[in-house]
N, C-alpha and C positions, 0 to 999 in steps of 0.2 A: 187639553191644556196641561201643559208640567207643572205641578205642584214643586213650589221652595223646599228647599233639601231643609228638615227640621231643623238642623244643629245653625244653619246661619240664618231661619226665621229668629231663632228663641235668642240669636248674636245681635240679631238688628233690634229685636226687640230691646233688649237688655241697654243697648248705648240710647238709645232715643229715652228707655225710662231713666238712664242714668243722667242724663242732661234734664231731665226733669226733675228728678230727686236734688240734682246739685245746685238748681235756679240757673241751668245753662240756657242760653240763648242760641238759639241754631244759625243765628244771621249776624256776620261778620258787625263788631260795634263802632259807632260811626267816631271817626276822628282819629284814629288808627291807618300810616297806612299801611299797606300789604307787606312793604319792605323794609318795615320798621320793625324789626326780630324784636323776642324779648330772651334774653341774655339769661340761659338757666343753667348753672353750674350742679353740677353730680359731686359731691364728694363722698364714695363708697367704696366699701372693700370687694374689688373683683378679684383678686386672689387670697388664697393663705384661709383661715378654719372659715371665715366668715363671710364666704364667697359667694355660696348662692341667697345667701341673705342681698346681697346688695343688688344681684342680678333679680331678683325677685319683687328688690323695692323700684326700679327703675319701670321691668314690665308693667307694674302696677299702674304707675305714674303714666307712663304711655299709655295702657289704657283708658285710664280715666279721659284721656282726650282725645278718646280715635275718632265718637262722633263730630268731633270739630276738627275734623282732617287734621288733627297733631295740635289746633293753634291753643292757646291760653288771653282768654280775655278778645277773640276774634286776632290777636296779633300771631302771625307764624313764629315758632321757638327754635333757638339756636341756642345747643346745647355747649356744657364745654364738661368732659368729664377728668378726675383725677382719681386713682387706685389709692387710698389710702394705708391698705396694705393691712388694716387694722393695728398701726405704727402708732401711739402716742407722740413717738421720737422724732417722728415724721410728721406732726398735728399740724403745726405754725407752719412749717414752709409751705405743707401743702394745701392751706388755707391761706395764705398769701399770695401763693401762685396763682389760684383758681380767684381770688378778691382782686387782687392788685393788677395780675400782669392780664385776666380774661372779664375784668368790669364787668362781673356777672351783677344781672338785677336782685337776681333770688339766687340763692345756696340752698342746696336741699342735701342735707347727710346728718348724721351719718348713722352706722351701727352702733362702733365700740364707744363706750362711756368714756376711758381717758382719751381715745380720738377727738370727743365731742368737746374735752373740756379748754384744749389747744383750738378747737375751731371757733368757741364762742369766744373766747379770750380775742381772737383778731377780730370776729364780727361786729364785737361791741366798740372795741377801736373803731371800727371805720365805717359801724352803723349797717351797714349791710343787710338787706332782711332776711333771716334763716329759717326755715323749715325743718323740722329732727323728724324725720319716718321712723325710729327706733332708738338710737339713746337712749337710755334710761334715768343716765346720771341727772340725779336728786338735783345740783345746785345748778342744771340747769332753766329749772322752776321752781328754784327756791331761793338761793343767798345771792347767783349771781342773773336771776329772772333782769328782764330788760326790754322792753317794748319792741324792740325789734325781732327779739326772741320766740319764737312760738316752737309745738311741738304739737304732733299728730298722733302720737304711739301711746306711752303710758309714761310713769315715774319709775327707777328702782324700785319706791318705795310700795307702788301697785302690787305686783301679782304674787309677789308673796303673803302680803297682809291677810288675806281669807283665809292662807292654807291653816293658820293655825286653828281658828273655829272650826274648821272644817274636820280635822283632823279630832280635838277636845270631843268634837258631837259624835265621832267614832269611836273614841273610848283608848284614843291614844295621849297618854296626860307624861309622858316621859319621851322625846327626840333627840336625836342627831341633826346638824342641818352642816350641808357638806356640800363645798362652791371653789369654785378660782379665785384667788387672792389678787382680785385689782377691785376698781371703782365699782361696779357690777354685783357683783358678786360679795364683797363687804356690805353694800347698802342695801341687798337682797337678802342677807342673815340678817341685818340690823331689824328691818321691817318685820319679819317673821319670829324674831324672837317678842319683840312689842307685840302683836296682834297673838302671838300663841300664850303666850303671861298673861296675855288680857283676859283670856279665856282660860285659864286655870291651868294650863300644859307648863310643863319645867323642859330649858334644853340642859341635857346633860352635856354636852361640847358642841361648836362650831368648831368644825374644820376646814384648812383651805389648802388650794393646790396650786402652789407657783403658774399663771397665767405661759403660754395655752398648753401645760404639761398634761399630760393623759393617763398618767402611770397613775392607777386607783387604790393595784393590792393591798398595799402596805395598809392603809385607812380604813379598807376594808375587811381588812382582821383586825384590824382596831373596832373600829361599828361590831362586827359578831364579840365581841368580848365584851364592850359595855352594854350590851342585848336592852339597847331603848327597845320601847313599844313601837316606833317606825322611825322612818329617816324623810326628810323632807331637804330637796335640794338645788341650786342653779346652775343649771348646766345647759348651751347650745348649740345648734350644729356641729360638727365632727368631733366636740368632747360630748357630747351628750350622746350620740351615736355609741361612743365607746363607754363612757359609764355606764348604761344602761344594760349594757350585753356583758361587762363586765360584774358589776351587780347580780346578776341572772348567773353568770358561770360561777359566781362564789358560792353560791349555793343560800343568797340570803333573801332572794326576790319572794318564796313563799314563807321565812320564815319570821321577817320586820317588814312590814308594809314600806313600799316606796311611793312617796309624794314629791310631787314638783311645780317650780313654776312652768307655766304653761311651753314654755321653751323648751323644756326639758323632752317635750316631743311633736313639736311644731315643725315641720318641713321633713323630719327626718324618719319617720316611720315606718315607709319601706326598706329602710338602711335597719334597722333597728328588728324589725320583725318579730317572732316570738315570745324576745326576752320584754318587748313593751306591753305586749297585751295585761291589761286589769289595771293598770297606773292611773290611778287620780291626778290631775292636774287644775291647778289653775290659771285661767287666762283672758280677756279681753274679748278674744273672738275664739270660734270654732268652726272647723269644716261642715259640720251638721246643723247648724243654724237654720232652721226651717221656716227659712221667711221670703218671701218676693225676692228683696234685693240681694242673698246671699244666691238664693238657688240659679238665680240670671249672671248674677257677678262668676260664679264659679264654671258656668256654661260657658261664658265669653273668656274668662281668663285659658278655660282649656283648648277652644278653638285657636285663641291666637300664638298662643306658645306650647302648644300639647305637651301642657302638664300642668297637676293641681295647684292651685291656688292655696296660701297658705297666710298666715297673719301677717308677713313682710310684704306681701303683696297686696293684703288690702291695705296698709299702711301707707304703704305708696301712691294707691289708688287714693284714701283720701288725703292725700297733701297734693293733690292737682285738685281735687274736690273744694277745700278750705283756697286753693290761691285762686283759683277760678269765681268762686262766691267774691274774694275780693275784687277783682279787675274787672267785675261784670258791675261791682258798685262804682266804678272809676274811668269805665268807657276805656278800659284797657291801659290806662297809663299809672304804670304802679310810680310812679314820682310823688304819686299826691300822697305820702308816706301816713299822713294823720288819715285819709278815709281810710286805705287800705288797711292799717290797721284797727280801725273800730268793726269795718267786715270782719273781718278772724274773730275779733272777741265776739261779738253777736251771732256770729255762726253756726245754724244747729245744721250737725252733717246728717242725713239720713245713709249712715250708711251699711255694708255687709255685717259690719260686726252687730248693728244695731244701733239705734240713734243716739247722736252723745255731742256736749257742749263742751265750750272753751270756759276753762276757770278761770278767775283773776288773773292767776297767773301764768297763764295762756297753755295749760297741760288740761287734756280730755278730763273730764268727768263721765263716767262710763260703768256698764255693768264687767263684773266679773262672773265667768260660767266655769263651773266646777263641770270638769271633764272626765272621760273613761276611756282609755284605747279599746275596740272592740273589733275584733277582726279587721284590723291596719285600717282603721279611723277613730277619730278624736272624737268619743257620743255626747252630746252635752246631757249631763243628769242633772242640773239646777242649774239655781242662778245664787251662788257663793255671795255676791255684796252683790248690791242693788248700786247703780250709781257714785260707784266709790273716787272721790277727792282727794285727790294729792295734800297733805296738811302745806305745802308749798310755806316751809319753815325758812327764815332769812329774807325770806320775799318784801322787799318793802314796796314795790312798785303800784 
């Protein structure tokens, strides 16, 4: 008798636990029919710095519903995608386009923060339900939160908030903290300055680098001349790539500790190589997660795209998890807008990153794990916050 090639027993396994974990149902749900699509709009960045972030959150998302042959809620999905380009400029048309001219049911985007904030700006016009895999931008679970609004990822204001304890309990009480000058990356210093003052650390400058500019030197003879005790920074995909190698050539990687949000080496660590090994990070999820659902998650994600799985992909994978929980409460018809959205808020995900709920105002509650590169992977050494809260400030809903 032939024995299952291991890598698609531990694949089958993994979707059959994952539709368990998610409250999936394996049998199409009754009152649906076959040829009644559900309308799912992509808005992500497939080209330009933040490219394989969106290609990352997509696979994810498909993942999560291979065991139901692709369907969401037993209904077959009919996608409609747009390249945002990581274009703030481009926000509204192309949240228009994808709302207005392809009556998507659900929106699921996007990365960039000021992408997000032109997208929620039309969603909220026209009500739309939106799913954020990654955004981070603060007001959109804060000033401008809205029942139709939800989010899977984290806040801004998340993964930097730990660094600073983290860094105080090292005995670094003097920083730098050094970012891109858009939405991101402003409310990524803002968070890290509160959380490192809270814990007795001084920054001696924020600094920032006209969005998506790469050119570090200059800043980086600036940092060796104010000689903080370390630098703590946001940086992603192909500008984190290059600050970090850049960092490392200056010659200042052994001589001021470099900390980051967890971004700072998330997807990118064989690009990165050498100059990343010893970096602390903070972040939501980590590739060594050593639990059931991370060690199956990461099996299935490499068989089906042969390549690692990284935090954009579980992000993806749980916003088919959170819309799934809902249309399994609604026999697949996301019209009934008030159940579907009391699923989402009720919704505990079990998922890769580790199990985590929806706040008030619809952003994760979640642990943060203080990270280590260790021979090109992410090692987790603790658990930095336990269940950390968005303060979801402006929020009145």
């Amino acid at each position: 008798m032939t024995k299952p090639r291991p890598e698609l027993t531990a694949r089958r396994e993994f979707l059959i636990g994952a539709g368990a974990l998610a409250g999936m149902s394996l049998m199409p749900l009754a009152g649906c029919a076959k040829s009644d699509k559900l309308r799912v709009g992509l808005m992500l960045p497939y080209t330009g710095t933040y490219a394989q972030l969106g290609v990352a959150i997509e696979n994810g998302f498909r993942l999560a519903l291979a065991d139901q042959d692709g369907k969401l809620g037993g209904r077959e999905v009919e996608y409609f995608k747009v390249d945002d380009e990581s274009n703030p400029a481009k926000a509204t048309d192309n949240a228009n386009e994808i709302i207005t001219r392809d009556k998507v049911d659900v929106l699921i985007g996007t990365v960039h923060s000021g992408v997000a904030m032109g997208m929620i700006k039309v969603a909220r016009e026209a009500g739309t339900l939106v799913l954020i895999p990654n955004a981070g931008a603060n007001a959109a679970t804060g000033e401008l939160c809205s029942p139709n609004i939800f989010r899977t990822s984290f806040s801004n204001w998340q993964p930097t908030h730990p660094l600073g304890k983290v860094m105080v309990e090292n005995g670094h009480k003097k920083a730098v903290f050094i970012t891109w000058n858009y939405g991101a990356g402003q409310q990524a210093a803002e968070s890290f300055s509160e959380g490192y003052t809270a814990a007795g650390g001084s920054v001696a400058k924020q600094m920032f680098v006209p969005f998506p500019n790469v050119e570090f030197q200059a800043l980086l003879t600036e940092i060796a001349a104010i000689k903080p005790d370390a630098v703590a920074c946001f940086f992603a995909g192909g500008g984190a790539v290059k600050f970090v190698k850049d960092y490392a050539a200056a010659g200042l990687k052994d001589k001021i500790p470099l900390y980051g949000s967890g971004f700072l080496t998330e997807g990118v660590l064989g690009a990165q190589g050498e100059a990343a090994e010893g970096l602390l990070t903070t972040l939501h999820y980590a590739d060594s997660l050593d639990t059931p659902q991370n060690r199956a998650f990461r099996t299935a994600y490499l068989d089906a795209y042969s390549a690692q799985a990284d935090v954009y992909a579980v992000q993806g994978y749980d916003t088919a998890l959170l819309l799934q929980k809902a249309l399994e409460q609604t026999g697949g018809d996301i019209g009934k807008r008030d159940a579907v959205i009391a699923a989402m808020e009720g919704a505990v995900i079990d998922s890769p990153r580790g199990q985590w709920t929806m706040s008030r105002a619809h952003n994760p509650i979640q642990d943060f794990y203080l990270r280590r590169v260790e021979n090109g992977d992410n090692k987790v050494v603790g658990v930095a916050w336990k269940a950390l809260e968005d303060p979801a400030r402006g929020c009145n809903m």
